[in-house]
N, C-alpha and C positions, 0 to 999 in steps of 0.2 A: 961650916954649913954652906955649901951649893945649893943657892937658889937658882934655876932657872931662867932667862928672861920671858920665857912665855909664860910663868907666874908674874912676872913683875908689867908684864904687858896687860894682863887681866885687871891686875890692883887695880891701872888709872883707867882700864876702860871702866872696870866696874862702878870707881868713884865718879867717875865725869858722868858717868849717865846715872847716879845718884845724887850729884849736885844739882844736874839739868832739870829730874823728875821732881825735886824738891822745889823748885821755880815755880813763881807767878804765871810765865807768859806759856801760854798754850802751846807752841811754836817747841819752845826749850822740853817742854817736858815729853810735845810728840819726838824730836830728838834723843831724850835720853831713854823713852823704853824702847829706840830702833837700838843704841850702845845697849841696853841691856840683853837685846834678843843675843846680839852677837855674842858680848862679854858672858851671858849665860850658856851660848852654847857650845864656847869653846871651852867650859868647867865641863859641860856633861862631854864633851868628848874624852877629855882627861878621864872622867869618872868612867863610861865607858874602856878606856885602856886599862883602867886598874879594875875591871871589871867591880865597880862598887856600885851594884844594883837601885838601893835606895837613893844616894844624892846624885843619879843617874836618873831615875824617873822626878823628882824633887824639880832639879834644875835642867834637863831638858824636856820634860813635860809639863810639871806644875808652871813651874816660872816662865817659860816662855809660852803658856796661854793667856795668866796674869798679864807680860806684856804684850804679847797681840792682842787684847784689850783693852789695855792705855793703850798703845797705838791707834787703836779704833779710836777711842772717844776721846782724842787729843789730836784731830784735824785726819786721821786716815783713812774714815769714810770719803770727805771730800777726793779726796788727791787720789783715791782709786774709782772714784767713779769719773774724775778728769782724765783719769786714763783711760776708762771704758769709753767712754765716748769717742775717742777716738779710731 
């Protein structure tokens, strides 16, 4: 069996930003849904190359609005509006 390393590169981003979002401190879990936008959107590219429509819309649409949402309300309002201000 050939795995991949850019499967195995997803595993830990996947986990690390599911151990982070599972954290007490606000800070850890606005961290681990920015690892999951990522970790989620390099599966839906995967899924896009095997053209597999559903876990294609799933996890580049569904899951990465879920975490632009924890993002939001796990400190991302503040820090983009620190940057509008500028």
């Amino acid at each position: 069996m050939d795995i991949s390393i850019f499967y195995w590169f997803i595993l830990i981003l996947s986990a690390t930003g599911a151990l982070l979002v599972s954290g007490k401190s606000q800070k850890w879990r606005f961290w681990g849904f920015n690892i999951w936008i990522v970790s989620n959107g390099l599966i839906a590219y995967d899924y896009y190359n095997s053209w597999n429509i559903p876990m294609l819309l799933l996890f580049g649409l569904f899951y990465q609005v879920c975490n632009i949402r924890g993002v939001l309300s796990n400190g991302g309002r503040d820090l983009l509006s620190r940057v509008l201000k500028r």
